[in-house]
C-alpha positions as CSV (number, residue, x, y, z in Angstrom):
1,X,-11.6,21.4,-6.4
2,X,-9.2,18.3,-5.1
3,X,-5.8,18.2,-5.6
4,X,-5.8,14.9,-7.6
5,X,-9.1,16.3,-9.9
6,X,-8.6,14.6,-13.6
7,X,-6.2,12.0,-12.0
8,X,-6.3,8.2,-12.0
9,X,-5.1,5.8,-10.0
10,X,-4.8,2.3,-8.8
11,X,-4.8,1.1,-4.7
12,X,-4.2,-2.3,-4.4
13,X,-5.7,-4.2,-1.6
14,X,-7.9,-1.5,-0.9
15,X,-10.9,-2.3,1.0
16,X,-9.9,-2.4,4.4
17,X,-7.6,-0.6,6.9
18,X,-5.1,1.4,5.5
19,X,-5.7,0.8,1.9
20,X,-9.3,2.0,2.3
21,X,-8.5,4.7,3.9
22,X,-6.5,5.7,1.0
23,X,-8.9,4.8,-1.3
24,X,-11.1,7.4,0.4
25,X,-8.5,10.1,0.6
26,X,-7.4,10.2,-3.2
27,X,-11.0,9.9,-4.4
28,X,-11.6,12.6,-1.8
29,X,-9.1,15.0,-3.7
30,X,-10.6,14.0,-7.0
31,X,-9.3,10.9,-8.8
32,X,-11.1,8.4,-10.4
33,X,-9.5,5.0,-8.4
34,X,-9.3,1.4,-8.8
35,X,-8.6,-0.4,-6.2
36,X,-8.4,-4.2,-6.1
37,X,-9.6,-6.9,-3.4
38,X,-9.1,-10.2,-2.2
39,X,-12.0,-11.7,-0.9
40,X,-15.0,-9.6,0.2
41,X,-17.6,-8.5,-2.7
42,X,-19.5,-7.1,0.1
43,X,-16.4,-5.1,1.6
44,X,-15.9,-3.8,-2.0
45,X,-19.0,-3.0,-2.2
46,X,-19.7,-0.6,0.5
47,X,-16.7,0.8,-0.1
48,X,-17.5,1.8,-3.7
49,X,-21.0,3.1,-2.0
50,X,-19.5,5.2,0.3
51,X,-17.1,6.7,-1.8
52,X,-19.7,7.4,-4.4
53,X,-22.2,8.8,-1.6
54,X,-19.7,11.3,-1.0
55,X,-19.1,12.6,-5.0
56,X,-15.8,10.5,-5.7
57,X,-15.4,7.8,-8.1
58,X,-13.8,4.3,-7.6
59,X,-14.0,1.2,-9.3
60,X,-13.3,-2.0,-7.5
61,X,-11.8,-5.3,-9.1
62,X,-11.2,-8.7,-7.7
63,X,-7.6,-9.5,-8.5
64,X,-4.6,-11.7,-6.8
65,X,-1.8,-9.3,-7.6
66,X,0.6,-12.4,-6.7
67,X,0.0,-14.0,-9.6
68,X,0.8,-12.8,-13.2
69,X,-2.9,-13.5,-14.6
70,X,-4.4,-11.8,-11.8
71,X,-2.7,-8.4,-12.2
72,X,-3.5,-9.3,-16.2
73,X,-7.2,-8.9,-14.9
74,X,-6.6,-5.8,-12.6
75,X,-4.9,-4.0,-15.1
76,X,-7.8,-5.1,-18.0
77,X,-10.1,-3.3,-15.7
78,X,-7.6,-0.4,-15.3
79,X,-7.9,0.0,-19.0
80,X,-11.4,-0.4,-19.5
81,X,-11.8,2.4,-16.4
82,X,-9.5,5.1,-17.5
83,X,-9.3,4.4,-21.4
84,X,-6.5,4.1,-23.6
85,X,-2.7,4.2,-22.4
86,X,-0.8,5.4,-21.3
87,X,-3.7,5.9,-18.2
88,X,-2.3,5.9,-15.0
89,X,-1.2,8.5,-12.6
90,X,-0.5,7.1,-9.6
91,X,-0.3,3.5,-8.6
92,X,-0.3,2.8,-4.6
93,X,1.4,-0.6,-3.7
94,X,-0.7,-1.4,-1.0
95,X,-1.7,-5.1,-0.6
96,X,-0.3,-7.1,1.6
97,X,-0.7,-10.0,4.4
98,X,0.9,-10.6,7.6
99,X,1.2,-14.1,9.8
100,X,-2.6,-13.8,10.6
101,X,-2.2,-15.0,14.1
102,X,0.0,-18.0,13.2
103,X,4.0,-18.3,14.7
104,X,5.5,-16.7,11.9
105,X,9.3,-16.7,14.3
106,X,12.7,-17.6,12.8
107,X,12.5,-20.8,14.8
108,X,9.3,-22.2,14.2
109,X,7.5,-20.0,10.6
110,X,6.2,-22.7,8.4
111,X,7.8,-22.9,5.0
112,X,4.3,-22.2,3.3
113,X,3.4,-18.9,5.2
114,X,6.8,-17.5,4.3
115,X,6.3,-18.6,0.8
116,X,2.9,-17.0,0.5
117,X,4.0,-13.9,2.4
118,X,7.1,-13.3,-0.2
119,X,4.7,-14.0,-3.0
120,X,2.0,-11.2,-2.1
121,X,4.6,-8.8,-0.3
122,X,7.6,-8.8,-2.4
123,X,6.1,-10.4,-6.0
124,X,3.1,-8.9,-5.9
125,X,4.7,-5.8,-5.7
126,X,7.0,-6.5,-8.8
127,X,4.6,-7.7,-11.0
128,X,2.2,-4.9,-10.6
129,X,5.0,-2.1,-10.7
130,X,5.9,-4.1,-14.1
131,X,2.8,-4.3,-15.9
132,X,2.2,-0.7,-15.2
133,X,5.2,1.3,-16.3
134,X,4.0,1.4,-19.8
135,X,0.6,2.9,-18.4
136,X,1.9,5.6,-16.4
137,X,2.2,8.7,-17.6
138,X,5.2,10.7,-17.1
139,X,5.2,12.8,-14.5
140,X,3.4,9.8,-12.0
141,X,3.6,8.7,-8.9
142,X,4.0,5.1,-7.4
143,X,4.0,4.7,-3.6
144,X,4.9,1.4,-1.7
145,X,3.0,0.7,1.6
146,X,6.0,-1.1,3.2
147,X,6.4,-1.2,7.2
148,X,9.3,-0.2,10.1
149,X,9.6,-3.8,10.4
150,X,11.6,-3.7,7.0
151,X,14.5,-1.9,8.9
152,X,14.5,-4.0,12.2
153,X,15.6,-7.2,13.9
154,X,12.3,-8.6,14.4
155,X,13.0,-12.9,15.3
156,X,9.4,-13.2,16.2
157,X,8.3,-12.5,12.3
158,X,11.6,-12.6,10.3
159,X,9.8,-13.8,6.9
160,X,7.4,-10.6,7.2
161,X,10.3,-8.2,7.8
162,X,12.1,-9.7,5.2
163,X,9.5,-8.9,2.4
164,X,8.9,-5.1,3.7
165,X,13.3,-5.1,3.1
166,X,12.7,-6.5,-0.2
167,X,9.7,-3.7,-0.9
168,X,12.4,-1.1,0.2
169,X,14.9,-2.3,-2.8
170,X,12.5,-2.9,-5.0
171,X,11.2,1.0,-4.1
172,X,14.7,2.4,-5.0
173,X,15.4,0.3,-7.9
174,X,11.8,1.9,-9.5
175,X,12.9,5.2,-8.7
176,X,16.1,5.2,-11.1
177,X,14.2,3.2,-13.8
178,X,11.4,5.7,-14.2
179,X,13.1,8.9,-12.8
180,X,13.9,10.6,-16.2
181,X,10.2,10.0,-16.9
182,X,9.4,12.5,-14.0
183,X,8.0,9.7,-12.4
184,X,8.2,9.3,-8.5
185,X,8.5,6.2,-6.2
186,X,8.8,6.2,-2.8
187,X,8.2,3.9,0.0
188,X,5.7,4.7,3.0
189,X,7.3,2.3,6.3
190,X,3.6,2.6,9.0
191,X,4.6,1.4,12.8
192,X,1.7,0.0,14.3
193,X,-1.7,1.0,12.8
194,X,-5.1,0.5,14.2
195,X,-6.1,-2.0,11.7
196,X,-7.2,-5.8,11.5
197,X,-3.7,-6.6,10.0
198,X,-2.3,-6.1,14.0
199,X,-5.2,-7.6,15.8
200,X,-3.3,-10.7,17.0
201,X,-0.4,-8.3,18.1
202,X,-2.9,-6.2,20.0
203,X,-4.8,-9.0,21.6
204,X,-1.7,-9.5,23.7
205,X,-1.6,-7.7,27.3
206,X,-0.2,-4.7,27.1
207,X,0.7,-4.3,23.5
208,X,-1.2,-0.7,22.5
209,X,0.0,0.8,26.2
210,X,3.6,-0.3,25.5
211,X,3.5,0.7,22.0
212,X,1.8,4.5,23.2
213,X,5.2,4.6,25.7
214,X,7.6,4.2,22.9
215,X,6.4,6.6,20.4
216,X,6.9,9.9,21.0
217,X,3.6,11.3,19.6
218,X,2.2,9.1,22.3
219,X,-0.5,6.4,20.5
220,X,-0.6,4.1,17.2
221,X,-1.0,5.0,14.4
222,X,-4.9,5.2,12.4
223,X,-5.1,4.5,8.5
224,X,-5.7,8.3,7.8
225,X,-2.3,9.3,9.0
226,X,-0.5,6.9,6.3
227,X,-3.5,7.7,4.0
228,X,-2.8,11.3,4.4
229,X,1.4,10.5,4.0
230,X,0.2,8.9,0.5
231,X,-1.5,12.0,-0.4
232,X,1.6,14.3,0.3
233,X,3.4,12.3,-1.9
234,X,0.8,12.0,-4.9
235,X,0.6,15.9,-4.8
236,X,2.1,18.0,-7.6
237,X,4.6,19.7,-4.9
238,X,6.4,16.3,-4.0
239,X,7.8,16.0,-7.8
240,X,11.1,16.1,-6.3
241,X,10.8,13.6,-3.6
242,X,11.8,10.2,-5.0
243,X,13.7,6.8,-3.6
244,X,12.8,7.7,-0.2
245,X,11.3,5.5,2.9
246,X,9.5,7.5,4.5
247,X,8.9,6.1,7.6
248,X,4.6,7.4,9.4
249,X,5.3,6.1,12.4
250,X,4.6,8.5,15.0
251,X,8.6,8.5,16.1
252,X,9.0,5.5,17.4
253,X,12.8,4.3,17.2
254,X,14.4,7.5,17.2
């Protein structure tokens, strides 16, 4: 018996890094997920494969969640997955893109990164937390995969930090709109993860070794520890945990 058995939920940008690790971890304790994906049908699919080799369910969907007919399609699949709503449980704000190896600095970002990061890291967000407030049932959970760069003075990727601020008010807003439902949001803020999403950051000299020195549990951080961070919130004991960042970052900036 999981913790989540007879729950649904919905990962977005789910088959890779953090977000598959999360997809893993709450199909693990027994809900039926959907999680949605970019660009790899291959990616998906082993993921879907894996998760079903192991006795979980999961459904994948191929959905930009920055663009209103997009998250139309996720959450058609959503409803086709889990039947009528309200259907939902738990929805995991998870996708998100970074600069992808390109200067994203105050001085030099290009206007069409910063657009494209706001869109998928601050809109995306919105739109999907929108659309699915009449399909959660009461008592849910939402959970926003922000970053620590939404609370520091980062000049080298201003845009990016920008858009994990705006996931934090966005997070608090939810939390008094839904609260007398029983609903929960909260924000998850990762440091550095061992994920594709830092490989430019880690190709530099230095960078993990640096990054062990300054956090006091002495590494960065994997996808399991924020996948496991998700699951203490989406558990029935957290109902009273709500408009919180919750920063899984191994210490580092205290």
């Amino acid at each position: 018996m999981g913790c989540l058995d007879g729950k649904t939920a919905l990962v977005t940008g789910g088959t890779r890094g953090i977000g598959a690790a999360i997809v893993r971890r709450l199909a693990g304790e027994g809900a039926h997920v959907v999680f949605t994906y970019a660009a790899s049908d291959l990616a998906a699919e082993q993921l879907v494969a894996e998760v079903a080799s192991s006795g979980g369910r999961t459904t994948a969907v191929r959905a930009d969640v920055s663009d209103s007919a997009g998250v139309a399609h996720m959450f058609a699949s959503c409803d086709a997955a889990f039947g009528t709503a309200p259907n939902l449980d738990i929805l995991v704000n998870n996708a998100g893109i970074g600069s992808d190896g390109q200067d994203a600095s105050l001085q030099s970002g290009s206007e069409e990164l910063f657009e494209r990061m706001m869109a998928v890291n601050a809109k995306g967000p919105y739109l999907v937390t929108q659309a699915a407030l009449p399909r959660l049932r009461d008592g849910g959970r939402i959970v926003n995969i922000g970053s620590i760069s939404g609370k520091a003075a980062q000049a080298f990727a201003a845009g990016y930090a920008m858009t994990k601020r705006a996931l934090q008010s966005l997070t608090f807003s939810t939390a008094v709109a839904v609260g007398k439902r029983g609903i929960t949001c909260n924000l998850i803020a990762p440091g550095a993860v061992d994920t594709e999403f830092i490989a430019a950051l880690r190709a530099r000299p230095g960078f993990d070794e640096g990054t062990a020195r300054l956090t006091p549990m002495g590494r960065i951080g994997r996808p399991d520890d924020i996948a496991g961070a998700v699951l203490m919130l989406c558990r029935e004991e957290a109902g009273w945990v709500t408009g919180n960042v919750i920063e899984a970052a191994g210490g580092i900036g205290l």
